[in-house]
C-alpha positions as CSV (number, residue, x, y, z in Angstrom):
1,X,1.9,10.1,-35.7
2,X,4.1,8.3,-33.5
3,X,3.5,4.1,-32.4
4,X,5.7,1.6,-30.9
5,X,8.2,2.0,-27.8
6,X,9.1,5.6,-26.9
7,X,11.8,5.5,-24.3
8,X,11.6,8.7,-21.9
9,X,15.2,9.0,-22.2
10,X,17.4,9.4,-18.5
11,X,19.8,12.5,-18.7
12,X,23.3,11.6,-18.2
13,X,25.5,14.0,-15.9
14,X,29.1,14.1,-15.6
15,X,30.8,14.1,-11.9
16,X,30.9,17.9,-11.9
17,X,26.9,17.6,-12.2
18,X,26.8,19.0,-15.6
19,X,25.0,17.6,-18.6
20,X,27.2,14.7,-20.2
21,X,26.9,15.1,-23.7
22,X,29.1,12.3,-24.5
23,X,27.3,9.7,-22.7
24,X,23.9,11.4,-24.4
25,X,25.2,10.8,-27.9
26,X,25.8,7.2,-26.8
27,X,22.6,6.9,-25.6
28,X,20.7,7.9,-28.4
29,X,22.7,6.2,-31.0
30,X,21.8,3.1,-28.8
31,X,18.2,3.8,-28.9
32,X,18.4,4.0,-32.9
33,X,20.5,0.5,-33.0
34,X,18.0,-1.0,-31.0
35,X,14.4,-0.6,-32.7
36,X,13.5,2.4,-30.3
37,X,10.7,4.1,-32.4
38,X,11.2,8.0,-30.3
39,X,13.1,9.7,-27.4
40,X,11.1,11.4,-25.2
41,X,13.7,14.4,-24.0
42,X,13.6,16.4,-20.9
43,X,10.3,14.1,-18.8
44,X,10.5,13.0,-15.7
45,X,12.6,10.0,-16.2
46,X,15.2,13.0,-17.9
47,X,15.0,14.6,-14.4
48,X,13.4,17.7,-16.2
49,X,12.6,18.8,-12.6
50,X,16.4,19.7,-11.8
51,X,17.2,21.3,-15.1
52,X,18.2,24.8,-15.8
53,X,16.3,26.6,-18.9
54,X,19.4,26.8,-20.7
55,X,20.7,22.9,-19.8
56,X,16.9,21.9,-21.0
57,X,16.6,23.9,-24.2
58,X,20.6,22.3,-25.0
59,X,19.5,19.1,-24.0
60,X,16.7,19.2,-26.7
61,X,18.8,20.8,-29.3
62,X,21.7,18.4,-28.7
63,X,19.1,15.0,-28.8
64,X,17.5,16.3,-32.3
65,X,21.4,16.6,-33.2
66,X,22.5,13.4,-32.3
67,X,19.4,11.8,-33.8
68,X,19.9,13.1,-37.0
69,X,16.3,12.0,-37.9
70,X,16.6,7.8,-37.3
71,X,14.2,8.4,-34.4
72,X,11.5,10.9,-33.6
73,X,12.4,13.1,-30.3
74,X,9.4,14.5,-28.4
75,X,10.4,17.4,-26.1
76,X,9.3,17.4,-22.8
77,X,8.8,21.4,-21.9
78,X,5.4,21.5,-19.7
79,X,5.3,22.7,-15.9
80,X,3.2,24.0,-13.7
81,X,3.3,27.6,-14.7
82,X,1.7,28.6,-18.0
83,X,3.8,30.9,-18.7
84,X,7.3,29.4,-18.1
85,X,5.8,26.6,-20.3
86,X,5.3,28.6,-23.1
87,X,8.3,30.6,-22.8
88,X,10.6,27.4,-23.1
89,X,8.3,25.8,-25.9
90,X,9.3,28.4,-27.9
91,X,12.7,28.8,-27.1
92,X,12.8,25.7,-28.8
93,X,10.5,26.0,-31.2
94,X,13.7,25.9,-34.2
95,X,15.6,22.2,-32.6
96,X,14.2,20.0,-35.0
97,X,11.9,17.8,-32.2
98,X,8.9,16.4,-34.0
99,X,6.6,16.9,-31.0
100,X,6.0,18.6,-27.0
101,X,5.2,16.3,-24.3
102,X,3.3,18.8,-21.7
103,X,2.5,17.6,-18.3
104,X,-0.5,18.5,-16.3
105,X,0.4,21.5,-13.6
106,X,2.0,19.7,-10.7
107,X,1.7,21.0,-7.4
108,X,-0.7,23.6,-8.0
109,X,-4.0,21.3,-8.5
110,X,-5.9,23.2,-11.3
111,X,-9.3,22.2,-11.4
112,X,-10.1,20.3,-15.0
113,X,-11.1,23.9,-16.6
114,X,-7.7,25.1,-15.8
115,X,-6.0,22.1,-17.1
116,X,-8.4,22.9,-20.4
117,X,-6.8,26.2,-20.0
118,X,-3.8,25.4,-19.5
119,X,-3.0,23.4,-22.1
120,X,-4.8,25.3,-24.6
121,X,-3.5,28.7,-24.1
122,X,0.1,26.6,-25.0
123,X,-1.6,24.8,-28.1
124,X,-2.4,28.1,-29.6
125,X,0.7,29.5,-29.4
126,X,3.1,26.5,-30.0
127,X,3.5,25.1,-33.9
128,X,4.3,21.4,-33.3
129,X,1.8,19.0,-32.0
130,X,1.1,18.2,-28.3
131,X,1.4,15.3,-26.2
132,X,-0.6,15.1,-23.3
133,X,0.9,14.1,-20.0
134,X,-1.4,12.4,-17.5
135,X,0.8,11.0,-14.2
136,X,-1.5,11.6,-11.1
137,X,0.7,9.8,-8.7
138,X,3.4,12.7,-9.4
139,X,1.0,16.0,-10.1
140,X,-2.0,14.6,-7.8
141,X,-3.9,16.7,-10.4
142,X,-5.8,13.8,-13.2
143,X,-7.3,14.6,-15.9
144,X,-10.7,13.3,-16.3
145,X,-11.5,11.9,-19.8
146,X,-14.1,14.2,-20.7
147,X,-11.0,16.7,-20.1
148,X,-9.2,15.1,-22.8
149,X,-12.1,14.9,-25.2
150,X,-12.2,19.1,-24.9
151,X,-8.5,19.2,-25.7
152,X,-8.6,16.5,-28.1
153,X,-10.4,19.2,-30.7
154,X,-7.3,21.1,-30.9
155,X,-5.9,20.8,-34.0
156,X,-2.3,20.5,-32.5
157,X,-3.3,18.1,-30.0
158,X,-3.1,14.9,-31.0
159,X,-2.3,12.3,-28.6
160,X,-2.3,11.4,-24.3
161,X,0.6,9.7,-22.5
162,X,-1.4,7.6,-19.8
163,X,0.5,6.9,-16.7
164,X,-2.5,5.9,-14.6
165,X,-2.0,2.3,-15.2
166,X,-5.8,2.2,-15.1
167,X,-6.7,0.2,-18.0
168,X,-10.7,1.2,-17.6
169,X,-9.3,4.9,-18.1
170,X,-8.4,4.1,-21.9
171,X,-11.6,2.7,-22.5
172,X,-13.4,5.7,-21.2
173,X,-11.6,7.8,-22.7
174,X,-11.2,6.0,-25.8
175,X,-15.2,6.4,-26.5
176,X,-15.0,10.4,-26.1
177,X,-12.7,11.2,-29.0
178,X,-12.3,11.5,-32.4
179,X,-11.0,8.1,-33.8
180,X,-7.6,9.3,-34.7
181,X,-6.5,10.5,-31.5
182,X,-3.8,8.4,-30.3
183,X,-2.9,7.2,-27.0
184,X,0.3,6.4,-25.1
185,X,0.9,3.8,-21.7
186,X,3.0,5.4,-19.5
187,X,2.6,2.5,-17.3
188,X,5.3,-0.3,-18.5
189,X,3.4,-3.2,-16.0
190,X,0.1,-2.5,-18.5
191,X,1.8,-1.7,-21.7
192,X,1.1,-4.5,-23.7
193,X,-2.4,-4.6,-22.4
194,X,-3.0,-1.0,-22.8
195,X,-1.9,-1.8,-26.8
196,X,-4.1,-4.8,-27.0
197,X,-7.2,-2.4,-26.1
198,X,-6.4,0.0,-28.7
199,X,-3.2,2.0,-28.0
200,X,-0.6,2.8,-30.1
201,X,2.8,3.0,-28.1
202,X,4.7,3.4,-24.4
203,X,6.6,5.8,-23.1
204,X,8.6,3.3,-21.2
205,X,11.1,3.8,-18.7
206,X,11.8,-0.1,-18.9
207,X,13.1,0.6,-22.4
208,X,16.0,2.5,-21.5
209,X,17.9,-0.6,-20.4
210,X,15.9,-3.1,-22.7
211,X,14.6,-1.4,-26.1
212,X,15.0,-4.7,-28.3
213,X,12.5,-6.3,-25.9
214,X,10.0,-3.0,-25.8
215,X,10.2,-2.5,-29.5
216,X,9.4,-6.1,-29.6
217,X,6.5,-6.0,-27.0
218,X,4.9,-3.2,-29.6
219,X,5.2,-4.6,-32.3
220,X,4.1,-8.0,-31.4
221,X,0.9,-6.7,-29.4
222,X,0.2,-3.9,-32.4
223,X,0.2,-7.2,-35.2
224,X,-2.1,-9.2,-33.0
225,X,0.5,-11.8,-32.0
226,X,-0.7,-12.0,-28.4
227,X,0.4,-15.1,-27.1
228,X,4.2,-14.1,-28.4
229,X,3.8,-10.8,-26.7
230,X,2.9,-12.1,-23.5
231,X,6.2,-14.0,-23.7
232,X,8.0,-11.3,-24.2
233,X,6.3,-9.5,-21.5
234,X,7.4,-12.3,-19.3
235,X,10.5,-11.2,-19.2
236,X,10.0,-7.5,-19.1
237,X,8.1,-8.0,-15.6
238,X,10.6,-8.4,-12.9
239,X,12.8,-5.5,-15.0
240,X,9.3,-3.0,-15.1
241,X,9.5,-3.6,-10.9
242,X,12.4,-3.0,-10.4
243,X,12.8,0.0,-12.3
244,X,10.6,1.2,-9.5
245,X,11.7,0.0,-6.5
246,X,12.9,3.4,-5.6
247,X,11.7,6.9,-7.1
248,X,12.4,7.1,-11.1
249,X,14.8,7.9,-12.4
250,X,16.8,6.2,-10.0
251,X,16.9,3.0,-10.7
252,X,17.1,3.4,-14.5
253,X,20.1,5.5,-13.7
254,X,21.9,2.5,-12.1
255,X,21.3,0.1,-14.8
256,X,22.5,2.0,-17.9
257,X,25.9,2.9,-15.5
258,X,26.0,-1.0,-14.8
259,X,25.8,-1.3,-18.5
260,X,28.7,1.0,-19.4
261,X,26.1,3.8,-20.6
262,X,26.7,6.7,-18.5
263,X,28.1,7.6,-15.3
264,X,26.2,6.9,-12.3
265,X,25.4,10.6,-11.3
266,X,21.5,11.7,-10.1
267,X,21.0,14.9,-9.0
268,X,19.7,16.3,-5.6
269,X,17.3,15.3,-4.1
270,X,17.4,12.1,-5.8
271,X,20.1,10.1,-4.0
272,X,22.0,7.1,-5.7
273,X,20.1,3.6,-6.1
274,X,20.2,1.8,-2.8
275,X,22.7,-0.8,-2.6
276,X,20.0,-3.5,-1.0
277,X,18.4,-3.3,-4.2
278,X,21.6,-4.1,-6.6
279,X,20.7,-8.2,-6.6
280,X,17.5,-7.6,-7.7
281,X,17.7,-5.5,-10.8
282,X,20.5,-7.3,-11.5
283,X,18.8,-10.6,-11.4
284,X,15.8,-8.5,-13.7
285,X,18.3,-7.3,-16.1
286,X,19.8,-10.8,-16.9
287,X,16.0,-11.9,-17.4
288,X,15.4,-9.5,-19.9
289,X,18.5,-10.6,-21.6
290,X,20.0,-7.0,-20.6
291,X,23.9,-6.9,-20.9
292,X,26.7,-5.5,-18.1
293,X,28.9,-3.1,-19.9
294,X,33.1,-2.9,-19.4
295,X,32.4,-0.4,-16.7
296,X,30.1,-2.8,-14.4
């Protein structure tokens, strides 16, 4: 299916808070200059959370436009209502994306039989394949592994973003399903780690601003070249923390303005990058080998 560095794309906005199309072209021809394997649309780095059903369903349709088929997009369209999830899935089900990245409910703490539920009722109605979307420390929710074995016999569900961080998780898991079931760090401090034990890409937030490196990471990790990957890794560190040093996407947000991406717009109630944080990221960006653009 998909391997390597999928970046979970940041939305750009314009001043007027709308959806910057311009500045999303440039991002995704970027992304397909730079060894970026997939853009993951409309996830939580995208700011899904604050987008309209029409801005998301557009945002999708424009991404697959732009990409023109020199990168895989996977559409982010899960929530935490069932049916609103279904109903956008196939709004979009004619843009072109090669996959869904779905979420587990947020807020709402289904039990693990409702997450089964959940995310089958969508795989029987939706034709592309399924990502699944496990990020505790934003839904609260976790899917256990045996969870993901049950939906791992769905014929359209073929792969688990991981965002745990917990490396022992993989393994667990890793020993419950079928052998062609693919898995996905969403973790950039454990990526190349998480490849070494067996999986086959990141959704990295990291590789907005640094995708040569990320692709590189993947790669390197995925041939068995350790000792180069953990080089590369090096410098990817101090980046990967600061991309967290306040909620995501904020700080991603920052860096691609200070790189003469996008415009440095977030929307409510994400407030811009605090400024006692601008040395730092700066200092990580220059480590990663991460360029200022005209507009820094």
């Amino acid at each position: 299916m998909f391997t390597g560095s999928l970046v979970a794309m940041a939305t750009p906005f314009t001043a007027d808070n709308r959806v910057d199309y311009a500045a999303v072209e440039r991002l995704v021809d970027f992304h397909a200059a730079n060894g970026t394997a997939g853009l993951v649309v409309a996830g939580t780095t995208g700011e899904s959370a604050t987008l309209l059903k029409g801005e998301h369903a557009e945002l999708i349709r424009q991404v697959v436009g732009f990409a023109a088929g020199r990168l895989a997009v996977i559409a982010g369209t899960g929530s935490n209502s069932t049916s609103q999830t279904i109903d956008l899935s196939l709004e979009v089900k004619d843009a072109g994306m090669d996959a869904y990245l779905m979420v587990v409910p947020y807020y709402n703490k289904p039990v693990q039989e409702g997450m089964v539920r959940h995310f089958t009722a969508i795989a029987n109605v939706v034709e592309k394949p399924i990502m699944l979307y496990n990020v505790p420390g934003r839904t609260v929710a976790d899917m256990q592994p045996e969870t993901v074995a049950r939906l791992a016999e769905h014929p359209r569900i073929f792969g688990l973003k991981d965002a745990t961080g917990n490396l022992g998780r993989l393994r667990d898991t890793q020993k419950l399903v079928p052998e062609d079931f693919m898995f996905y760090s969403g973790d950039d401090f454990t990526s190349r780690e998480f490849i070494e034990l067996g999986g086959h890409g990141v959704v990295t937030v990291t590789g907005n601003a640094a995708p040569q490196l990320m692709a590189e990471l993947c790669r390197l990790q995925a041939d068995g070249r350790t000792e180069e990957a953990k080089a590369v890794d090096a410098k990817l560190q101090p980046l990967n923390k600061a991309m967290f040093l306040e909620s995501n996407p904020i700080p991603v947000k920052w860096a691609l303005a200070k790189m003469g991406l996008i415009e440095p717009h977030i929307r409510l109630p994400l407030t811009p990058f605090d400024a006692r944080y601008h040395e730092q990221m700066l200092n990580a960006m220059e480590t990663a080998g991460v360029p200022l653009g005209a507009a820094a």
